[in-house]
C-alpha positions in Angstrom: 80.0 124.9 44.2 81.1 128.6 44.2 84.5 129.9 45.2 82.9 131.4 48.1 81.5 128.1 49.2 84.8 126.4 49.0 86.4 129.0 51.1 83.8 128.4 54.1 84.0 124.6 54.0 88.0 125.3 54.4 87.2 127.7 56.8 85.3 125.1 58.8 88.4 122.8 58.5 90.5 125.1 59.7 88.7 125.5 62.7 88.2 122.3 63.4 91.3 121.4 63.2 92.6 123.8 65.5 89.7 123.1 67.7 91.3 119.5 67.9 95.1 120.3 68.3 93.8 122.4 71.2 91.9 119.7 73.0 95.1 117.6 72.6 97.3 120.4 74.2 95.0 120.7 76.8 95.0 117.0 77.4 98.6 116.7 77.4 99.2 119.6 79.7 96.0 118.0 82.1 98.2 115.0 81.8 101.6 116.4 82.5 100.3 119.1 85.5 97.7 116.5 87.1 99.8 113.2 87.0 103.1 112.3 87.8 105.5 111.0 85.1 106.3 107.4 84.6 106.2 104.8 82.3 105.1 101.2 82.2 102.4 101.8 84.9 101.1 98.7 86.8 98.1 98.8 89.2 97.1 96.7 91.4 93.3 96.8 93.9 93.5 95.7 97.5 91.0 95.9 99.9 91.0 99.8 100.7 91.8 101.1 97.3 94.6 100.8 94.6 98.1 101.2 94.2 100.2 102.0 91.3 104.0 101.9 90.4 105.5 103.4 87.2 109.0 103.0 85.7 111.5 105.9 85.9 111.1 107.2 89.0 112.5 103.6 91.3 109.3 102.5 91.4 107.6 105.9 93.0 104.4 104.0 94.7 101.2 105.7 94.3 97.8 105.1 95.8 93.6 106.1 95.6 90.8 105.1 96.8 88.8 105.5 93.9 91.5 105.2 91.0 90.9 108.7 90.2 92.6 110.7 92.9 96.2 109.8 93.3 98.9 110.3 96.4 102.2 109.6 96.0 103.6 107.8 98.3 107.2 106.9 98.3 109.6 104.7 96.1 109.6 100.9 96.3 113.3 101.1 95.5 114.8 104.3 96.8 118.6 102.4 96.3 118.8 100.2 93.6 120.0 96.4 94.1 123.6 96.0 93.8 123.1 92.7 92.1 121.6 94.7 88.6 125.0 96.3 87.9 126.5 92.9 87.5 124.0 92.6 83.8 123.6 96.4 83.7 126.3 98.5 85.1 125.2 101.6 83.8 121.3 101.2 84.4 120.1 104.3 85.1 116.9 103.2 86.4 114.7 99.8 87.3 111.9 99.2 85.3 108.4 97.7 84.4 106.7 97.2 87.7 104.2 94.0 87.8 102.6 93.6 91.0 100.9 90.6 92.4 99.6 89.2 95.4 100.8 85.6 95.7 101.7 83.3 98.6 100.5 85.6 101.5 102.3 89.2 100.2 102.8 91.5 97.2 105.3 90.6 95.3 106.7 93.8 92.6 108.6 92.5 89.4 111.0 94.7 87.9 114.0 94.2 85.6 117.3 96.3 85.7 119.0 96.7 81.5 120.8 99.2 79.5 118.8 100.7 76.5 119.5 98.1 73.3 121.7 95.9 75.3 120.3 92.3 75.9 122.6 92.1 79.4 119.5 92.5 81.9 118.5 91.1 85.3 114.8 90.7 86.5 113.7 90.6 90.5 111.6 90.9 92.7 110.7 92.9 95.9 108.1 92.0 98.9 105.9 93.4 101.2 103.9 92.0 103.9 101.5 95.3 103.2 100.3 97.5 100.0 99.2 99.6 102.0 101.6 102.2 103.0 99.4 103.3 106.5 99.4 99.7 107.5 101.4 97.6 109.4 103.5 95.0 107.4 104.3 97.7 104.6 107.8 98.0 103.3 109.2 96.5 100.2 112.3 94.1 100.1 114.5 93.4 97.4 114.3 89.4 97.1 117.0 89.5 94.4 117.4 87.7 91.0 115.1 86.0 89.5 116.8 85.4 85.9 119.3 87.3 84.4 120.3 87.6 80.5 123.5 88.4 78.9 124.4 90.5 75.6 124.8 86.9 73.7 121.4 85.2 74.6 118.5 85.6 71.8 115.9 86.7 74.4 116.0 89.9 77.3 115.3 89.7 80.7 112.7 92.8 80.7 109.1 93.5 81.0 108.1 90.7 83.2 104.4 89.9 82.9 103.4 87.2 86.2 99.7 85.2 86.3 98.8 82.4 88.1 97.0 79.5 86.5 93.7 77.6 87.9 95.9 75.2 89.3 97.6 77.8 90.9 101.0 77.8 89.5 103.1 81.0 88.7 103.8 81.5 85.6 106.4 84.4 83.9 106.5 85.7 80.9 109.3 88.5 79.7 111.2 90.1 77.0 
């Protein structure tokens, strides 16, 4: 192959690969404009539609009908739990959301730590209702359900609830 031939292939290349970074721009500003920010999202479908909450943000609730358009709706913890700054007095946020439906309401999992420090605490909040236009909605803090400290081997984060076919709770964290 020709000089002139090698040029065009890298030519191609080029603008392939520019093609490419500027789908992923796009993307991440779609992403970023479209969306709002959290981390660790967990979803959960009810009867009407589904809800979302994300990490960062305490717990900002978010709902659709079809899991493509979103509505935010408001945080599930506006004022963190006192209780947390016992394991984590200077969390700056609550995290990991898990939501379930067990024993007649939703229940919402989330864990209260300090970046790289094994002192944590993991709760709970309830509501009757998911459904933020219904009666029964309204989340409320349950408390503690285990708490770490910097000493232990394991952290108190990232709970991750099921229920067996026996129907026993199960947790799994850290």
């Amino acid at each position: 192959m020709g000089k002139r031939g090698v040029m065009k292939k890298i030519d191609v290349v080029f603008a392939l690969s520019a093609l490419m970074a500027g789908q992923a721009l796009a993307a991440d500003w779609y992403a970023k404009e479209t969306r709002w920010a959290g981390h660790d999202p967990d979803i959960i479908r009810y009867e009407d539609g589904y809800a979302l909450a994300t990490t960062d943000n305490h717990m900002l609730m978010q709902f659709s009908e079809d899991a493509l358009n979103w509505k935010n709706g408001e945080p599930a913890m506006p004022k963190f739990s006192q209780w947390l700054y016992k394991y984590a007095p200077n969390m700056i946020d609550i995290w990991a959301p898990d939501i379930h439906y067990i024993g007649g309401e939703y229940r919402m999992y989330y864990c209260g730590s300090e970046m790289g420090i094994r002192s944590s605490g993991m709760g709970f909040m309830a509501s009757k209702e998911i459904d933020p236009t219904k009666p029964g909605y309204g989340w409320t803090d349950m408390g503690e359900v285990i708490h770490t400290v910097k000493s232990d081997a394991y952290n108190a984060i990232d709970a991750a609830v099921l229920k067996d076919l026996n129907g026993k709770v199960w947790m799994a964290f850290g």
